[in-house]
C-alpha positions in Angstrom: 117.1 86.8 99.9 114.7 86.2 102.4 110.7 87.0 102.2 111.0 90.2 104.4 113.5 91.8 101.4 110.3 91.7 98.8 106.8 91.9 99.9 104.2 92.9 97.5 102.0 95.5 98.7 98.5 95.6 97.0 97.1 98.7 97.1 93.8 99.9 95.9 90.3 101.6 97.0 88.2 99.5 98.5 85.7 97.7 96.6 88.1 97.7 93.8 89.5 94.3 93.1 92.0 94.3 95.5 91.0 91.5 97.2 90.9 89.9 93.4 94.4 90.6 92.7 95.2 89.1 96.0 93.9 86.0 95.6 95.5 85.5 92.2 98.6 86.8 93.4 98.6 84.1 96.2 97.5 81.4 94.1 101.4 81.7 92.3 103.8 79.5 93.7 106.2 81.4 96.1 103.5 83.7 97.6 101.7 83.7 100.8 99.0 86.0 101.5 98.6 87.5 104.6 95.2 88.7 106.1 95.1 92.7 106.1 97.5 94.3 108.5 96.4 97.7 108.7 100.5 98.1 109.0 100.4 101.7 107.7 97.3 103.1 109.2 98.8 103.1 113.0 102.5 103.8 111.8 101.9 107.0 109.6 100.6 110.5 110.4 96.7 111.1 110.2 95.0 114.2 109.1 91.6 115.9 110.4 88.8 114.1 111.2 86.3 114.8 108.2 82.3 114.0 108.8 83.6 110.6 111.2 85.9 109.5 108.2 90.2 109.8 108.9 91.7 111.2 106.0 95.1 110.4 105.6 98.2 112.5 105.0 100.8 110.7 103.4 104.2 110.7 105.0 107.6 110.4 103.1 109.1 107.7 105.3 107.5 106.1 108.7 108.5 106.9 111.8 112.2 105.8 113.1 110.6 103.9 115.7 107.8 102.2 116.2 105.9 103.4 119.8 103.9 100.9 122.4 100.7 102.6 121.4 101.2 102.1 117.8 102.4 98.6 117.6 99.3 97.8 120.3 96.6 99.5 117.9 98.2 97.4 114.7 98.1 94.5 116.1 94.7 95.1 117.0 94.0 96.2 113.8 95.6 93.3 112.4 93.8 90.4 114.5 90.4 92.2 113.5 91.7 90.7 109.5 92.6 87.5 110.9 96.3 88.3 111.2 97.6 85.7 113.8 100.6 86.8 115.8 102.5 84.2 118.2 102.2 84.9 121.4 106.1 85.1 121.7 106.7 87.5 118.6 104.0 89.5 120.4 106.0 89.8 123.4 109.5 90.2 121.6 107.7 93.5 119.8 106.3 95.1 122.8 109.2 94.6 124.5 111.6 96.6 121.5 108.8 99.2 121.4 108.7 99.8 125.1 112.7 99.7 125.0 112.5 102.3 121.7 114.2 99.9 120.0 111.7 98.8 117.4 111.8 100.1 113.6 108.9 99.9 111.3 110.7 97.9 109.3 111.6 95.3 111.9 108.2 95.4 112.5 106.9 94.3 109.2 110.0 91.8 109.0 108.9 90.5 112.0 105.4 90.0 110.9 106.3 88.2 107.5 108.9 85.4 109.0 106.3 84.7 112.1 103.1 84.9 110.7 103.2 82.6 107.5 102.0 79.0 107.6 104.5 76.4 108.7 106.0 74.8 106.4 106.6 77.5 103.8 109.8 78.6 104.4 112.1 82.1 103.6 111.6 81.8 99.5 108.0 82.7 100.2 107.0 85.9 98.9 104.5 87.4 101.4 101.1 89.7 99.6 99.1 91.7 101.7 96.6 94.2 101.2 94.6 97.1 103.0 92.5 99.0 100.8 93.6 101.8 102.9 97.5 101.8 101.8 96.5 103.8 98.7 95.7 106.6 100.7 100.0 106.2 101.5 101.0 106.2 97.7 103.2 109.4 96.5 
């Protein structure tokens, strides 16, 4: 079973521990903690603006497929938390959006077997965390 099969999600509003939990989730052999991808917030549908603050509508699954404009603004997102992408994965993804040919979770698999440290192979576990993912939670 590779990492992509079981990522932990850490979910929780901000200023809450989160980053806490992450750290002592990470510090586990078999984990590898990712900086915060933001992977729901350009995916998933978005409510009304309220007084310059997005609320969030949750969504029962993500989109089939994952558009140019989406994938561009969470990889933004993303390298705003440090998220490192290889220039090549980069390329591979835009190319499968433009093509509609990219799934949300081909995405996030993608993300998880390019993006850890080298070295740490498929048994790794991947933990990541966005404060905002609770806003996602049924």
């Amino acid at each position: 079973m590779s990492q992509c099969d079981r990522p932990v999600f850490i979910v929780g509003a901000a200023r809450s521990g989160t980053t806490l939990v992450q750290s002592l989730i990470a510090a586990l052999p078999g984990f590898y903690s990712a900086p915060e991808t933001h992977f729901f917030d350009e995916l998933m549908v978005r409510g009304d603006a309220c007084d310059a603050y997005q609320v969030h509508r949750p969504r029962v699954a993500p989109p089939a497929r994952v558009s140019e404009a989406h994938l561009l603004e969470s990889l933004r997102k993303g390298a705003e938390g440090f998220l490192r992408v290889p220039d090549a994965v980069r390329a591979e993804l835009l190319a499968r959006a433009r093509a509609g040919q990219l799934t949300p979770k081909e995405y996030l698999c993608s993300l998880m077997e390019n993006c850890s440290p080298a070295g740490k192979g498929d048994r790794q576990r991947w933990v990541e965390k966005t404060p905002t993912h609770a806003s996602y939670l049924r």
